[in-house]
N, CA, C and O atoms as a MOPAC input file, in Angstrom:
PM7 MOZYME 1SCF
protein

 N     76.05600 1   121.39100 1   111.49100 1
 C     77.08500 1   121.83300 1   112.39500 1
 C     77.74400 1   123.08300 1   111.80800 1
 O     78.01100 1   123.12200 1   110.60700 1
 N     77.97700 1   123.97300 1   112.52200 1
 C     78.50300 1   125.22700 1   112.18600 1
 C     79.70000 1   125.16600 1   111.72100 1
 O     80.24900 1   124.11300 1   112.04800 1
 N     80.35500 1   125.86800 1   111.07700 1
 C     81.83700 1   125.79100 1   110.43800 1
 C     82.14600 1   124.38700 1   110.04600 1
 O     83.35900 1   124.19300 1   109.97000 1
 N     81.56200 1   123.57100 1   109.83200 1
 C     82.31800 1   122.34000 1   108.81100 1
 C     83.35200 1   122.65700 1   107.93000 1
 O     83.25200 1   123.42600 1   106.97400 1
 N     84.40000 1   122.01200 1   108.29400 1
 C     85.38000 1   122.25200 1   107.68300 1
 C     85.89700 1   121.00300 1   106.71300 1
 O     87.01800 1   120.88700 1   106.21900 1
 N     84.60000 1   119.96800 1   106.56000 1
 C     84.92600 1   118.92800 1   105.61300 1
 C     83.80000 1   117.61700 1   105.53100 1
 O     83.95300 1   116.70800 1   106.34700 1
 N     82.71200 1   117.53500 1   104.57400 1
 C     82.24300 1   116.50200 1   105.01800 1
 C     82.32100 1   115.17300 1   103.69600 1
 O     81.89700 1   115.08300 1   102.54400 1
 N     82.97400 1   114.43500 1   104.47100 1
 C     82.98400 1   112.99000 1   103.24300 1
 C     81.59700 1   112.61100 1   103.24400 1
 O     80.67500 1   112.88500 1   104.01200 1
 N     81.70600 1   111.56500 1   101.67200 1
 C     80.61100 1   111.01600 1   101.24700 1
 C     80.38300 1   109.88900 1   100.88200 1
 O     80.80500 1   109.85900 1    99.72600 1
 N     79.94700 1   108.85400 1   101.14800 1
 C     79.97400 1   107.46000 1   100.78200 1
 C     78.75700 1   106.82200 1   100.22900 1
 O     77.69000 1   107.43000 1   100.31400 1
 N     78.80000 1   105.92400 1    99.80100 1
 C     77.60700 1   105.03700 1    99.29700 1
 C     78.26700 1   103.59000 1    99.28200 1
 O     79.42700 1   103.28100 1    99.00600 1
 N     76.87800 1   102.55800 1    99.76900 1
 C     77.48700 1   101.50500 1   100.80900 1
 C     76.02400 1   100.63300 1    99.75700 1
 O     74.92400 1   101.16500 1    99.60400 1
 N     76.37500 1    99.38000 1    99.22600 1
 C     75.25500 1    98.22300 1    99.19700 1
 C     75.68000 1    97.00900 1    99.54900 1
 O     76.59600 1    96.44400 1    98.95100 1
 N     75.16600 1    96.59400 1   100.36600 1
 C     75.12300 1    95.13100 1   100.16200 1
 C     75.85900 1    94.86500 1   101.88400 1
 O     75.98000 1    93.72200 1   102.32500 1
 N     76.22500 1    95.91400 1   102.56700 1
 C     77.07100 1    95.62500 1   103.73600 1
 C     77.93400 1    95.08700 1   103.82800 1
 O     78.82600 1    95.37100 1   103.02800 1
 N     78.17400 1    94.09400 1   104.74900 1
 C     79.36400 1    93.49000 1   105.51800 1
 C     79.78500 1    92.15300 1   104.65000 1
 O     80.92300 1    91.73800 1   104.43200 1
 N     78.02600 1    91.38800 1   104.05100 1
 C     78.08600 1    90.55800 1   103.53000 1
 C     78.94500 1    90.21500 1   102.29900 1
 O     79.92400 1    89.47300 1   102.21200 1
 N     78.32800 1    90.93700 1   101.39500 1
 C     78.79200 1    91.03500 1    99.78200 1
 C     78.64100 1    92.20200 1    99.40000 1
 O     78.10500 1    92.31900 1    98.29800 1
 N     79.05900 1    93.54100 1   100.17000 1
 C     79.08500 1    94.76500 1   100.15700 1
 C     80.14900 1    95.17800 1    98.88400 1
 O     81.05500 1    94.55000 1    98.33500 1
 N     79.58900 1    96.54200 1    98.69200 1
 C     80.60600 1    97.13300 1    98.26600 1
 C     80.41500 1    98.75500 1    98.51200 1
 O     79.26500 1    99.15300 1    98.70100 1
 N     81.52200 1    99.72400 1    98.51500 1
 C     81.63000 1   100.76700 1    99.07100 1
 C     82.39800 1   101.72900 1    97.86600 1
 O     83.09900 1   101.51800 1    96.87600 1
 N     81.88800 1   102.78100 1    98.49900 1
 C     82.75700 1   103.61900 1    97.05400 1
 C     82.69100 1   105.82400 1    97.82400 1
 O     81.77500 1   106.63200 1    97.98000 1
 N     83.72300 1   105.84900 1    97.97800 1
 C     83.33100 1   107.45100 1    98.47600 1
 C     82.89600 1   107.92800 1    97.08900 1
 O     82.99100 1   107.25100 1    96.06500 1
 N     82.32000 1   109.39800 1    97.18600 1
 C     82.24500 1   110.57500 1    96.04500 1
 C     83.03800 1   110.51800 1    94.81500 1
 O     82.85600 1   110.15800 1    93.65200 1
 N     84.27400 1   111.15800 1    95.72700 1
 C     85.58900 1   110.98100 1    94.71400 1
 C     85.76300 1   109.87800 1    93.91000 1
 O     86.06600 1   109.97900 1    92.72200 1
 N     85.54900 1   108.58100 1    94.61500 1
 C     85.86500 1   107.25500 1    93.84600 1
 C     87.34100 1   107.01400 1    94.29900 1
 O     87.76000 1   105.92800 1    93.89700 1
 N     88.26500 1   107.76100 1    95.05200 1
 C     89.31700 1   107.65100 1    95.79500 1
 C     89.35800 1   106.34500 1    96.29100 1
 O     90.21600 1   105.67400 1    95.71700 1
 N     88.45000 1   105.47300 1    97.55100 1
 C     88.19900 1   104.40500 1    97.91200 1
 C     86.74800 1   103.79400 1    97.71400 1
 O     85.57700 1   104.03900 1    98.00300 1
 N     87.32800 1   103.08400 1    97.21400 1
 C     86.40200 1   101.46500 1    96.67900 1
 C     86.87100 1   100.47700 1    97.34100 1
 O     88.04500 1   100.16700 1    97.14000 1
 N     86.13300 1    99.78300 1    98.22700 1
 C     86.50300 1    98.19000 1    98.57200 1
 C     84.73900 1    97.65300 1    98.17400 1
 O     83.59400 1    98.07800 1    98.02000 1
 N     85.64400 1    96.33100 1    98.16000 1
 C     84.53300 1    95.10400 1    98.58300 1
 C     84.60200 1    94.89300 1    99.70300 1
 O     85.65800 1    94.46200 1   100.16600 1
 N     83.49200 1    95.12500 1   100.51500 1
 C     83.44100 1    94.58600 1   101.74500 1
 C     82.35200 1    92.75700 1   102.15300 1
 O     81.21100 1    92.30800 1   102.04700 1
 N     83.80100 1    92.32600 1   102.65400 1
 C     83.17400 1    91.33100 1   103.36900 1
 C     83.22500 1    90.56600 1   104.66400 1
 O     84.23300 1    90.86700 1   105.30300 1
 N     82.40300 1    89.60400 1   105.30000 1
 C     82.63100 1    89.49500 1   106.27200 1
 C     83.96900 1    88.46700 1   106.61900 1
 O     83.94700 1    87.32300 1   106.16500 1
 N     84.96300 1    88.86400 1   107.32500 1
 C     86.53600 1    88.05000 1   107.59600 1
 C     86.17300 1    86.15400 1   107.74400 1
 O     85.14100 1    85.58000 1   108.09300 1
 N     87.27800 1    85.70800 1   107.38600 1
 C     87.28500 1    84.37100 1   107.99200 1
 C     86.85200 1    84.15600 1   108.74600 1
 O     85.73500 1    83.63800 1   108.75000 1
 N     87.66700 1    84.50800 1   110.00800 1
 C     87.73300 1    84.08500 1   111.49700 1
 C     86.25600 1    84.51000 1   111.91700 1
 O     86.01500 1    84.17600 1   113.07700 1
 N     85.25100 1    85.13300 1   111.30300 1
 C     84.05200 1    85.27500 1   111.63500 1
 C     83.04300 1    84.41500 1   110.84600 1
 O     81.81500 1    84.39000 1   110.77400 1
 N     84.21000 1    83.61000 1   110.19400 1
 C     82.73900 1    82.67300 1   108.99500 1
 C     82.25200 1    82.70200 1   107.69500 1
 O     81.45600 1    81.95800 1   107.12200 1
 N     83.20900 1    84.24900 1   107.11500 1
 C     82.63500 1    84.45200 1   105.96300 1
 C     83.98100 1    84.24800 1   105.05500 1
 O     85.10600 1    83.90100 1   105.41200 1
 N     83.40900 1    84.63000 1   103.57000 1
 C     84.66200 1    84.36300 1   102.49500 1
 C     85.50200 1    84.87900 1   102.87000 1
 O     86.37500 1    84.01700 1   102.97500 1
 N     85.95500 1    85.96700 1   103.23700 1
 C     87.28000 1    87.09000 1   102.96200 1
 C     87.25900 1    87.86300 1   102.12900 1
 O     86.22400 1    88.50800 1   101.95900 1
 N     87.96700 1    87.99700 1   101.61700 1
 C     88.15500 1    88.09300 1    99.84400 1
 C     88.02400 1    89.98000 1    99.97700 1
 O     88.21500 1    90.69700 1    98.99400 1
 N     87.65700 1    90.55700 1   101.42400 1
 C     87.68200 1    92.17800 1   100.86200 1
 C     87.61600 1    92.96200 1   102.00100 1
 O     88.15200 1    92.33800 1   102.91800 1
 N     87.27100 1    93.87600 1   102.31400 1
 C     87.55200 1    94.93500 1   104.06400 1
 C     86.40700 1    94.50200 1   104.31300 1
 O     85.51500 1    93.92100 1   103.69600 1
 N     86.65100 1    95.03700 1   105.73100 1
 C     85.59000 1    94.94100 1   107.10200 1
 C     85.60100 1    96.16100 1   107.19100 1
 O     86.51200 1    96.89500 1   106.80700 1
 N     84.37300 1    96.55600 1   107.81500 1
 C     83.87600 1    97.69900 1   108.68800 1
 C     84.79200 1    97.97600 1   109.85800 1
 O     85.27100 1    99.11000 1   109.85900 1
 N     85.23300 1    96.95600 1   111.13200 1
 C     86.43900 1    97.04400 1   111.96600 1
 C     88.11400 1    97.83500 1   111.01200 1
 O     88.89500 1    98.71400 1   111.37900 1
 N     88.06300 1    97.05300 1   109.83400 1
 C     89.30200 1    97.09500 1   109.80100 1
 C     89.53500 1    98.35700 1   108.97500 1
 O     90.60500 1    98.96400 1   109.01200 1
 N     88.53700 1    98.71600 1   108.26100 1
 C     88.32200 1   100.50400 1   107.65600 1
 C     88.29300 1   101.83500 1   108.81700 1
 O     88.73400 1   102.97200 1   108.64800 1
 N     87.57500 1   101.22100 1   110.10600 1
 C     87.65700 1   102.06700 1   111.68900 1
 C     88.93000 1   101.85300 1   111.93200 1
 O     89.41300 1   102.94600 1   112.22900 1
 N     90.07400 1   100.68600 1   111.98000 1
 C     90.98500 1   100.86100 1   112.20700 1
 C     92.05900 1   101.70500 1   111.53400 1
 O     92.97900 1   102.22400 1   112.16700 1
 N     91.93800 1   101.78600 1   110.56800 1
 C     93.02400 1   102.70700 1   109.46800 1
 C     92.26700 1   104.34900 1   109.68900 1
 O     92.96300 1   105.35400 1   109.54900 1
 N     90.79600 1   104.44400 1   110.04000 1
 C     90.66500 1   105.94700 1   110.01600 1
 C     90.92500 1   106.19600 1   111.16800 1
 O     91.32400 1   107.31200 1   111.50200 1
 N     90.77800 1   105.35500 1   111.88800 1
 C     91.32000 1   105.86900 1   113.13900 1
 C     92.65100 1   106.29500 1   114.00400 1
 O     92.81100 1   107.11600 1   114.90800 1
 N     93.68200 1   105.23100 1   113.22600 1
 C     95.10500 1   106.02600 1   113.47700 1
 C     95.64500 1   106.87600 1   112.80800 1
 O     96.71400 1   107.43800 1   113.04500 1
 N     94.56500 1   107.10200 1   111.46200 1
 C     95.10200 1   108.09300 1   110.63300 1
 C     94.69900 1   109.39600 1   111.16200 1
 O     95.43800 1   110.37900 1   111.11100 1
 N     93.35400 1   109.40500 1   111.74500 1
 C     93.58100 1   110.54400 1   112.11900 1
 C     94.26000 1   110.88100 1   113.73300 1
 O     94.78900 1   111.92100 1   114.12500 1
 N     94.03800 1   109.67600 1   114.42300 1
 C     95.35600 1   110.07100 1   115.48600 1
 C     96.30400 1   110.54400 1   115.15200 1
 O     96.68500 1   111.62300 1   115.60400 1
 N     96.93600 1   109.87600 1   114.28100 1
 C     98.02300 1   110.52800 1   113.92000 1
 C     98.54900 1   111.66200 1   113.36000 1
 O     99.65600 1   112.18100 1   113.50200 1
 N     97.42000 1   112.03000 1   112.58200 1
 C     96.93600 1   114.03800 1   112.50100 1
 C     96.71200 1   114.71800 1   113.66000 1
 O     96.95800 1   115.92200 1   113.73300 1
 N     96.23200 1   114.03100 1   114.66700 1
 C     96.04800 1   114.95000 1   115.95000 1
 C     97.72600 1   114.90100 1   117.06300 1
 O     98.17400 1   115.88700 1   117.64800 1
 N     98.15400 1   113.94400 1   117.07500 1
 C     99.67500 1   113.66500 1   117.54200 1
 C    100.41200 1   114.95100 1   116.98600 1
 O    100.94200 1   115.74200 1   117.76500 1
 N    100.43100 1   115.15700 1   115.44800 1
 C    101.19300 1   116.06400 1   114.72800 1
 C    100.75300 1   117.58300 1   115.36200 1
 O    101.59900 1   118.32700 1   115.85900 1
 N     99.15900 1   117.97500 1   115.26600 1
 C     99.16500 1   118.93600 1   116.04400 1
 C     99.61800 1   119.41600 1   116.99400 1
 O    100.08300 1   120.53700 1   117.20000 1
 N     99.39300 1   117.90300 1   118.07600 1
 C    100.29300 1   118.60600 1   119.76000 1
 C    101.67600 1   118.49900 1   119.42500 1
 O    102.53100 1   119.33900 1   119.70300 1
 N    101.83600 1   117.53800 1   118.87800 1
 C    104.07800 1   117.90600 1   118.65800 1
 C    104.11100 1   118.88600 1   118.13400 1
 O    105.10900 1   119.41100 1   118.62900 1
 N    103.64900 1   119.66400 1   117.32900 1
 C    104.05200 1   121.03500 1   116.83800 1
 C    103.47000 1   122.29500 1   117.50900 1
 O    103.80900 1   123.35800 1   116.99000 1
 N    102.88800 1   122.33600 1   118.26800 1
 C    102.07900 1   123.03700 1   119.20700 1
 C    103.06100 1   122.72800 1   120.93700 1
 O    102.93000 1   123.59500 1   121.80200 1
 N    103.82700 1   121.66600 1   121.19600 1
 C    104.84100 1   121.36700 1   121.75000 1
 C    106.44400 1   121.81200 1   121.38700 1
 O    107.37900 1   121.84000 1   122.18800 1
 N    106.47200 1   122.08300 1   120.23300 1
 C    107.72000 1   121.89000 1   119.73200 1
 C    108.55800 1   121.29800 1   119.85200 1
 O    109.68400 1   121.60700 1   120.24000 1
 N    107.90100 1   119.77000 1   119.35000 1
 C    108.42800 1   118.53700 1   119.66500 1
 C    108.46200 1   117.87800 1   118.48400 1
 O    107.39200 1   118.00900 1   117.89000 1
 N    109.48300 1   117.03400 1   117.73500 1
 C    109.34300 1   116.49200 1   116.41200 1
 C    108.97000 1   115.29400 1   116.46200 1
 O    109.67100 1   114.49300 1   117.08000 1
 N    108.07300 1   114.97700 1   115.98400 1
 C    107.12200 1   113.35600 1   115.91200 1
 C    106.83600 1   113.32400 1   114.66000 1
 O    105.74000 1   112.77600 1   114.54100 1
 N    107.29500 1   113.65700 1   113.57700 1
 C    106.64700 1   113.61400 1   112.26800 1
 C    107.18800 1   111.69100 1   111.64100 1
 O    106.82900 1   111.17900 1   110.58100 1
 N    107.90400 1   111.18000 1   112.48700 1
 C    107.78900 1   109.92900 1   112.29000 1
 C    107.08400 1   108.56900 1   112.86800 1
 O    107.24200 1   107.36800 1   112.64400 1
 N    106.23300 1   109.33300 1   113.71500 1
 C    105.45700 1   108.15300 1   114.62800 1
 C    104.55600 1   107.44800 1   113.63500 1
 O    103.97400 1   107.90300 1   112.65000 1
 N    104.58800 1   106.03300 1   114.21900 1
 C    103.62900 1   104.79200 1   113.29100 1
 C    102.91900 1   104.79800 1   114.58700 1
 O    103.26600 1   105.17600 1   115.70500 1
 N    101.63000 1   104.17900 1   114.04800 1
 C    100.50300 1   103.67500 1   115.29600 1
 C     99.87900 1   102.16500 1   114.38200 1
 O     99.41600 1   101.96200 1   113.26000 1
 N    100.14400 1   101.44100 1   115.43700 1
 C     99.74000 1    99.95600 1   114.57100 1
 C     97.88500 1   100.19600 1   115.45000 1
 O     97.85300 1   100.81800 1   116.51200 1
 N     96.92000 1    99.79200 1   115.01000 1
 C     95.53000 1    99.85800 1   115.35400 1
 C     95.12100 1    98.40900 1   115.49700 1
 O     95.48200 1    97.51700 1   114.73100 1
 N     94.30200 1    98.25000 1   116.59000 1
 C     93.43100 1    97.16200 1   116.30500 1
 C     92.10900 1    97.62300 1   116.89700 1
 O     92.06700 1    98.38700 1   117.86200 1
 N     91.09000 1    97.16500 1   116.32400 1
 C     89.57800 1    97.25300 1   116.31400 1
 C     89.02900 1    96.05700 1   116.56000 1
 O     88.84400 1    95.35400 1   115.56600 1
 N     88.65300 1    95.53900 1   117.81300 1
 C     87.65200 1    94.23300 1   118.30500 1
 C     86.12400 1    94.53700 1   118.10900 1
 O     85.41400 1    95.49100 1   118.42800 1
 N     85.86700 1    93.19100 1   117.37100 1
 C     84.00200 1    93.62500 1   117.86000 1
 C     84.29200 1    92.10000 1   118.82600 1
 O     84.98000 1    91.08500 1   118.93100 1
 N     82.88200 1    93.09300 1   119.52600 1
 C     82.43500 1    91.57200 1   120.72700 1
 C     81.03100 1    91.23900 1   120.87100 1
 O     80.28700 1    92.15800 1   120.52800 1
 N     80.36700 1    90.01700 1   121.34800 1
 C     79.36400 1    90.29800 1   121.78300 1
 C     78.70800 1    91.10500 1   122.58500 1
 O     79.51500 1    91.23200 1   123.50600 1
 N     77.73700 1    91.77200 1   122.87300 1
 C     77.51800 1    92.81200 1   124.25300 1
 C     76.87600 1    91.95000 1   124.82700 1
 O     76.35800 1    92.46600 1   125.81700 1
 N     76.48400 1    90.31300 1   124.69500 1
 C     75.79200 1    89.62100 1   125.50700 1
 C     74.24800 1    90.21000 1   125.42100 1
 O     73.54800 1    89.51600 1   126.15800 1
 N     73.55500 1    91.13900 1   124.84600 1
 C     72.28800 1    91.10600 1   124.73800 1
 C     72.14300 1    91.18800 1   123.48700 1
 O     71.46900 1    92.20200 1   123.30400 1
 N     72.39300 1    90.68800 1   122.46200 1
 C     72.28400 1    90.57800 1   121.22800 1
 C     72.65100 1    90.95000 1   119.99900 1
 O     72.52700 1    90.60400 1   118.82400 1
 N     73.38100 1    92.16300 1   120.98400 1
 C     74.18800 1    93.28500 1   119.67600 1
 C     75.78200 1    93.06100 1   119.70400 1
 O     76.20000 1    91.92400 1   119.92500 1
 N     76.55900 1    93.97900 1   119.51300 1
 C     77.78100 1    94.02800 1   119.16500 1
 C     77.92900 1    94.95700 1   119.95400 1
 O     76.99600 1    95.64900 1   120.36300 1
 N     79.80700 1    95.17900 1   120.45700 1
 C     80.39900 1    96.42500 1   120.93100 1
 C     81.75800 1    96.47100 1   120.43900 1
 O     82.25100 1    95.34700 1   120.33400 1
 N     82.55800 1    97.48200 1   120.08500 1
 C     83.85100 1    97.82200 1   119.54100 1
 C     84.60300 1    98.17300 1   120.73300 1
 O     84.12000 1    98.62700 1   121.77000 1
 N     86.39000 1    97.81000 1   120.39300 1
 C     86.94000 1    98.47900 1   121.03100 1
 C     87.93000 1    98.51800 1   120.23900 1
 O     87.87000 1    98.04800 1   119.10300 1
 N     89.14100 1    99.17000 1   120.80700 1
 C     90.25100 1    99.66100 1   120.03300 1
 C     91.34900 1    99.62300 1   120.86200 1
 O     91.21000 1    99.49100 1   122.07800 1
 N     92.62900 1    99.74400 1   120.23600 1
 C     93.94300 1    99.60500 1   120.76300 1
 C     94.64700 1   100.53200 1   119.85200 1
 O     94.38300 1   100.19300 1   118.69800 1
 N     95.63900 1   101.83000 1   119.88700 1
 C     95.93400 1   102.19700 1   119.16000 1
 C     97.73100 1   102.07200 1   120.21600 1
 O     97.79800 1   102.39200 1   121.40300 1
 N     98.70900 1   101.65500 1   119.55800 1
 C    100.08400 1   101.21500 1   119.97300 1
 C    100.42500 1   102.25200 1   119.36600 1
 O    100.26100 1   102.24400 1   118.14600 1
 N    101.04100 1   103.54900 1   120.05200 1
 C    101.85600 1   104.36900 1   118.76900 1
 C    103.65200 1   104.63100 1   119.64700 1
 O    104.06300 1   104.97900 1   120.75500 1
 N    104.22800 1   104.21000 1   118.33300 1
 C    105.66900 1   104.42700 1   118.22500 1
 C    105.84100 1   105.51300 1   118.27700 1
 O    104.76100 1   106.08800 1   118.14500 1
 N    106.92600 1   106.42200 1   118.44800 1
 C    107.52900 1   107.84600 1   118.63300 1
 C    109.07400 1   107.89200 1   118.24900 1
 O    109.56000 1   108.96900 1   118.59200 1
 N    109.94700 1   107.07800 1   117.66600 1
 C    111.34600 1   106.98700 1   117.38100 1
 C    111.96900 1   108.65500 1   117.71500 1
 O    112.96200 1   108.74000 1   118.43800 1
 N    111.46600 1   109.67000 1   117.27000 1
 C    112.37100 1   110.89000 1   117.93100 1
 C    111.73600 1   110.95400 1   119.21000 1
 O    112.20900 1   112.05600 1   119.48800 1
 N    111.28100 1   110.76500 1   119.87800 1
 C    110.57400 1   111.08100 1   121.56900 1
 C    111.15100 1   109.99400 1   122.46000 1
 O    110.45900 1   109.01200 1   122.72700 1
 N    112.30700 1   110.11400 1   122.90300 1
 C    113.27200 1   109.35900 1   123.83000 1
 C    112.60100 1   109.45900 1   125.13000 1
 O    112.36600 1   108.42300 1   125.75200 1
 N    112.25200 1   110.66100 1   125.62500 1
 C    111.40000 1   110.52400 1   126.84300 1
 C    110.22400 1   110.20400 1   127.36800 1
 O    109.13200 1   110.75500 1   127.22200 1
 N    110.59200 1   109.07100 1   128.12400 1
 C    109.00900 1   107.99200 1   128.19000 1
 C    107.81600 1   109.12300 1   128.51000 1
 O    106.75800 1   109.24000 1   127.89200 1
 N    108.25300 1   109.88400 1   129.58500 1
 C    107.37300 1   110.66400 1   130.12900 1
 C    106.51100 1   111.41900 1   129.12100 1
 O    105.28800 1   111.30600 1   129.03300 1
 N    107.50800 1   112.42600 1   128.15700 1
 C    107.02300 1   113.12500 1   126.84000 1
 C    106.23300 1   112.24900 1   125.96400 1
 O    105.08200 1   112.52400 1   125.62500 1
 N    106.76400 1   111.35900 1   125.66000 1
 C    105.74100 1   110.14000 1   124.59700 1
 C    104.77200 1   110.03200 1   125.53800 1
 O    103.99800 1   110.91000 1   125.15700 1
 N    104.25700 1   109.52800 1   126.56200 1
 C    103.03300 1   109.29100 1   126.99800 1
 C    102.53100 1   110.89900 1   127.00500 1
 O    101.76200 1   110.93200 1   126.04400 1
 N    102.56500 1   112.18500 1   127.56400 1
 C    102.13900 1   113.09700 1   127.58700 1
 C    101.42500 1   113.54000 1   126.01400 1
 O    100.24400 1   113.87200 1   125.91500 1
 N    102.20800 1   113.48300 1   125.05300 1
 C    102.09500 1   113.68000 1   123.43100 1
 C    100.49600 1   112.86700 1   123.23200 1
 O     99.48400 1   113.51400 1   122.96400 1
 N    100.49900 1   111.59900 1   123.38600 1
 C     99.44700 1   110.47500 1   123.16900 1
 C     98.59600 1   111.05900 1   123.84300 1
 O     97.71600 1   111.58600 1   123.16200 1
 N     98.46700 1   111.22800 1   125.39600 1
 C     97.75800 1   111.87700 1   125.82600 1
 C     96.80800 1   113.06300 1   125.27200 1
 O     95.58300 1   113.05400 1   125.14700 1
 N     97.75200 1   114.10500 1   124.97300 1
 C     97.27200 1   114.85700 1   124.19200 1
 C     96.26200 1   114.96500 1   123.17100 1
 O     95.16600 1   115.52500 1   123.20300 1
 N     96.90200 1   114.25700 1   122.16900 1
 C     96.40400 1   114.00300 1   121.39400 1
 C     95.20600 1   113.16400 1   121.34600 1
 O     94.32700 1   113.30800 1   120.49700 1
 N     95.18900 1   112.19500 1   122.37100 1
 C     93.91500 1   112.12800 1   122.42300 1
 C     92.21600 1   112.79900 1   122.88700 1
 O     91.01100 1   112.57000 1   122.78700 1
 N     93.01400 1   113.56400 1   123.32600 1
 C     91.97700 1   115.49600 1   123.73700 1
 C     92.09400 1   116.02900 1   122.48700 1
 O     91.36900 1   117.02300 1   122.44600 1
 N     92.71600 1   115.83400 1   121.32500 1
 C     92.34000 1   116.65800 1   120.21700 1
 C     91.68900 1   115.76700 1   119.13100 1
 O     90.67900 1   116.18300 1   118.56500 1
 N     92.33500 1   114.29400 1   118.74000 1
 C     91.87600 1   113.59100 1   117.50400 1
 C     89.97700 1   113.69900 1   117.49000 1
 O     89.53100 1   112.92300 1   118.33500 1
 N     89.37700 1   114.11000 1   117.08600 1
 C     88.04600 1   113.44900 1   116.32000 1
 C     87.45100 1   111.92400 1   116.39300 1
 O     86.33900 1   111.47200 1   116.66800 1
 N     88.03100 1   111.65200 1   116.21900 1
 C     87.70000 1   110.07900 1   116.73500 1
 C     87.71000 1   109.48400 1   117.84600 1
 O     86.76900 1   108.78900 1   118.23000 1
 N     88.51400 1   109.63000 1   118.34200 1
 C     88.40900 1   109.83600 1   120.27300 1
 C     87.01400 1   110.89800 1   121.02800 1
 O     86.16000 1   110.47300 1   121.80700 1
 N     87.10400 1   111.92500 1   120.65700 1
 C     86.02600 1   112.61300 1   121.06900 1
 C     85.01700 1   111.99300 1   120.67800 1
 O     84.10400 1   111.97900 1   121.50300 1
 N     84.72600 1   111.19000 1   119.22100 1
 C     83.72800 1   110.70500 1   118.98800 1
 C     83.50600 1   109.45600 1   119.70100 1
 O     82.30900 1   109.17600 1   119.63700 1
 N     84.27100 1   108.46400 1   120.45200 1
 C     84.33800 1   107.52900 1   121.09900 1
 C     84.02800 1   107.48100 1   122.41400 1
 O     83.22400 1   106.78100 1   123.02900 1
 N     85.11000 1   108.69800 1   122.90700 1
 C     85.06200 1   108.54400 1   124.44500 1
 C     83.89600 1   108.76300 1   125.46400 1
 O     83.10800 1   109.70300 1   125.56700 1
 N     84.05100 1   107.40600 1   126.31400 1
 C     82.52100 1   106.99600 1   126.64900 1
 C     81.58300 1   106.33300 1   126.41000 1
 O     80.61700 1   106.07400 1   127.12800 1
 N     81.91900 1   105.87900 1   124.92200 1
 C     81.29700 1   105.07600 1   124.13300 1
 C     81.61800 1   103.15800 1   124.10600 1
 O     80.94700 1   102.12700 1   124.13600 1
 N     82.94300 1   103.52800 1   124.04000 1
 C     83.87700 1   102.15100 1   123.48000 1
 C     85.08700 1   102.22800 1   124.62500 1
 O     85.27500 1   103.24000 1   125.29900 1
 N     85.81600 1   101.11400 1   124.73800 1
 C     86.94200 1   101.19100 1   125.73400 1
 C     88.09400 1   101.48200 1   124.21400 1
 O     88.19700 1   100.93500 1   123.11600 1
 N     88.67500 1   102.41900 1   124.77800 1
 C     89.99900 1   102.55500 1   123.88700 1
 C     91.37600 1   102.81600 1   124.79500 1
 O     91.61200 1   103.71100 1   125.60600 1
 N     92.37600 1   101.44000 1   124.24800 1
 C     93.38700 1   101.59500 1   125.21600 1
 C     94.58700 1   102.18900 1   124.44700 1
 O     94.72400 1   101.94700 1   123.24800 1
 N     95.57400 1   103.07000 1   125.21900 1
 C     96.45700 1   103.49200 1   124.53500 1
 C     97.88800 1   103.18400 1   125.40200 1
 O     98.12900 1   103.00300 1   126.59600 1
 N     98.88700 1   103.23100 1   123.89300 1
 C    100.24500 1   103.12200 1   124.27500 1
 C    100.83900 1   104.05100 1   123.96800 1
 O    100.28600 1   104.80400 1   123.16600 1
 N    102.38200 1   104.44800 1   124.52700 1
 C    103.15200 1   105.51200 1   123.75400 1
 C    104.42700 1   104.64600 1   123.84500 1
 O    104.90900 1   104.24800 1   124.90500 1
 N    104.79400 1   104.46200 1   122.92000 1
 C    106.86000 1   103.67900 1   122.78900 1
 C    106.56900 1   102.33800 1   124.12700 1
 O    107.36000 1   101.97600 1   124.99800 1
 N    105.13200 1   101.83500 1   123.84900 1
 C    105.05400 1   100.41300 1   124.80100 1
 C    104.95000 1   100.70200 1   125.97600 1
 O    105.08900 1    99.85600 1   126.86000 1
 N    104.59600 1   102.38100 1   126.28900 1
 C    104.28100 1   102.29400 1   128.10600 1
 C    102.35200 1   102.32000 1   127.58300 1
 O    101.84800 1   102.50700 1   126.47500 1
 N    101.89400 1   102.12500 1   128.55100 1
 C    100.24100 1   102.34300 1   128.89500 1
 C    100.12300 1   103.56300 1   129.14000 1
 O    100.76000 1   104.03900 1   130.07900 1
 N     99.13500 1   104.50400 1   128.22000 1
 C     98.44400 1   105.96600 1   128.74000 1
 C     97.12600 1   105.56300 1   129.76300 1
 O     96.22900 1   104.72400 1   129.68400 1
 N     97.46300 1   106.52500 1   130.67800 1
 C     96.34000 1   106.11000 1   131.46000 1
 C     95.58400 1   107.12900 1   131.20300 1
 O     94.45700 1   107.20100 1   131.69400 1

């Protein structure tokens, strides 16, 4: 891809099961394993729940763009994430996502949903999604449509 402006690096054995993960840097290391509620030990991350943290993290880099490109101050918004896997009923799996994001300086419902909006035309991860996965969004608890 032309102009890359950043590419991470990982190395992954053992998967979901009794995985373990480690970027370049050595920055993040988990054990990955598969959750309770799906049957397995626990004891370390999921694949869902690593998509969930990159994923509002970088929403939340793309939010910052349009509020400042708005001239609007959001430099305090939280986004709580959740990441579902499901069956697809033919044998595989499908993801979806929920990203809830707070706005404490954005009093106007209208502006908070517009911002989210936004931002979801700019984050990376959305572009990489959309169409793919159902991803539902909130702004201060209204629904982006």
């Amino acid at each position: 891809m032309a102009n890359t402006l950043y590419t991470a690096h990982a190395h992954v054995t053992g998967g979901r099961m009794e995985g373990h993960g480690q970027t370049s840097d050595g920055a993040l290391d988990v054990q990955l394993r598969i959750p309770t509620e799906m049957g397995g030990q626990g004891g370390g991350t999921n694949p869902e729940q690593l998509f969930a943290v990159g994923y509002a993290a970088c929403f939340e880099g793309a939010l910052g763009v349009v509020a400042r490109r708005a001239k609007v101050e959001a430099g305090d918004a939280a986004i709580d994430s959740e990441v579902s896997l499901s069956p697809d009923g033919k044998g595989g799996f499908l993801l979806s996502v929920a990203l809830n994001v707070t706005l404490p300086s954005v009093a106007d419902a209208n502006e908070a949903v517009e911002l989210v909006r936004a931002a979801h035309t700019v984050c990376p991860y959305s572009n990489a999604t959309r169409g793919n996965i159902e991803v539902a969004l909130t702004a201060n608890g209204a629904p982006v449509e």
